[in-house]
C-alpha positions in Angstrom: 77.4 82.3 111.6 78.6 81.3 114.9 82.1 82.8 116.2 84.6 81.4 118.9 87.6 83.0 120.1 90.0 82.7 123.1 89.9 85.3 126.1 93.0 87.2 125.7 93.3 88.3 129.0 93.6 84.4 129.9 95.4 82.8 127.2 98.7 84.0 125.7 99.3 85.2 122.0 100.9 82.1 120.6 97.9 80.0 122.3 95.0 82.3 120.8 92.6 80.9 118.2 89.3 82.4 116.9 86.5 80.4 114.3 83.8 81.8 112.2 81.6 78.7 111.6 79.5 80.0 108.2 76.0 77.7 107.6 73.6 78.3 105.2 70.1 77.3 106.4 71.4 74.3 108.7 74.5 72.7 106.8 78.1 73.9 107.7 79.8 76.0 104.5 82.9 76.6 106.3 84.9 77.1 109.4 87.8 80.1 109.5 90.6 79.1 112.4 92.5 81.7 113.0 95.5 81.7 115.5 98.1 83.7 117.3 96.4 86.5 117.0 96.3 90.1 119.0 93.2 90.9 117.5 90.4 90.7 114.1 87.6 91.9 112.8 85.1 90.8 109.9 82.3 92.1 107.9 80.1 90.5 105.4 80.5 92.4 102.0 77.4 91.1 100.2 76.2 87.7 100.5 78.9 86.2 98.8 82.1 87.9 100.0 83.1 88.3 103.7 86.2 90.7 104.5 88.5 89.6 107.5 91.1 91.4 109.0 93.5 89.8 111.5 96.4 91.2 113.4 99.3 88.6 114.3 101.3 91.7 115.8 101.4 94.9 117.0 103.0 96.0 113.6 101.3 93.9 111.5 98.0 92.7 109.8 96.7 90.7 107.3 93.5 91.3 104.8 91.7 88.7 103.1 88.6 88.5 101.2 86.6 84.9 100.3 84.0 84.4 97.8 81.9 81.7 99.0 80.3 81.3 95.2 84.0 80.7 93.8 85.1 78.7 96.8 88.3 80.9 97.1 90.4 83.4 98.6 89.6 86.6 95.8 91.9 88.8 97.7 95.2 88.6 100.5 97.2 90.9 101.7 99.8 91.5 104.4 101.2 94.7 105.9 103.6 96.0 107.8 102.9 99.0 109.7 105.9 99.9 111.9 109.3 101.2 110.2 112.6 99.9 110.1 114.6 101.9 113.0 117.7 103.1 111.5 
C-alpha cells in the first residue's frame, strides 16, 4: 500500500486530496481518492477488510468499510457530531 495526501498547511480544504494505492504482490487492486478533507485515518481489519475514517469538517465524519473479496463497500456511515444551536 502506498499513500498520498496533500500538506494541509499548504493547500486549502476544498483543494485537499489523499490516495491509498492497494497492490497485491505487484498489480494494482485499487486506488481510494479522497478529497476535501480536514483529516483520515485507516486500518487494515484483516486481510480482506480495511476501515477508513475521513473527516470533511470539523463537525463531521464519515466511516466506511471495503471488502476487497466482495469488491464492495460492506459498511458507510456519516455523522454529525456538533448540535443544532437553538
Amino acid at each position: 500500500m502506498t499513500i498520498n495526501e496533500s500538506n494541509l498547511e499548504v493547500v486549502g480544504y476544498s483543494d485537499s486530496k489523499a490516495k491509498i494505492a492497494i497492490f497485491e504482490q505487484l498489480d494494482s487492486k485499487m486506488v481510494i481518492e479522497i478529497t476535501s478533507y480536514k483529516s483520515f485515518s485507516y486500518q487494515w481489519i484483516n486481510e480482506d477488510l480495511i476501515s477508513i475514517e475521513s473527516w470533511p469538517g470539523r463537525c463531521v465524519n464519515i466511516n466506511m468499510v471495503y471488502d476487497f473479496s466482495s469488491n464492495k463497500v460492506i459498511y458507510l456511515v456519516g455523522y454529525q457530531h456538533c448540535g443544532l444551536t437553538k
